[in-house]
C-alpha positions, 0 to 999 in steps of 0.5 A, a space after each residue: 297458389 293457395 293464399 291465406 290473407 293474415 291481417 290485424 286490422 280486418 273488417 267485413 268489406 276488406 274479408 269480402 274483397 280478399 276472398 274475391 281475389 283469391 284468397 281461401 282464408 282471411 285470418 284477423 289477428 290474434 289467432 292461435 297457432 292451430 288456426 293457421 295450420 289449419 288453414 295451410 294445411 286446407 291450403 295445401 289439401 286444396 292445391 293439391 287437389 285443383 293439381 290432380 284435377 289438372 294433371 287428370 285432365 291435361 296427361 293425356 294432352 300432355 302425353 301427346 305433346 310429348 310424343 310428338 316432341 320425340 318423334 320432331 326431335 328425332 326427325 330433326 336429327 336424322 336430317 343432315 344439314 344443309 351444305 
């Protein structure tokens, strides 16, 4: 989860600590509207990207589990139960 830290009262030590811990952005009051959409637009560009990074990765480890989910659950339900 992308994270834009919004302060009023910022320094360099506390942008650093922010960054450190996650966030993408560390915005100090006042900014215009056109900076915070610009940074959640970049938040949302970047989440969507580390996603499709992920689902390119995992899919096929996905599909596999899946598969197998299937075949146990229909191996289950072949099986009477046990009087």
């Amino acid at each position: 989860m992308p994270i834009i830290f919004i302060t009023g009262h910022g320094d360099i030590p506390m942008s650093v600590q922010a960054m450190k811990a996650g966030a993408i952005e560390f915005l100090t009051k006042p900014f215009g509207d056109d900076v915070l959409l610009s940074a959640i637009r970049n938040a949302i560009e970047r989440s969507q990207a580390t996603l499709g990074r992920e689902r390119a990765t995992e899919a096929p480890g996905l599909l596999r589990v899946a598969h197998a989910s299937r075949k146990a659950s229909h191996d289950l339900g072949s099986r009477r139960p046990i009087e």
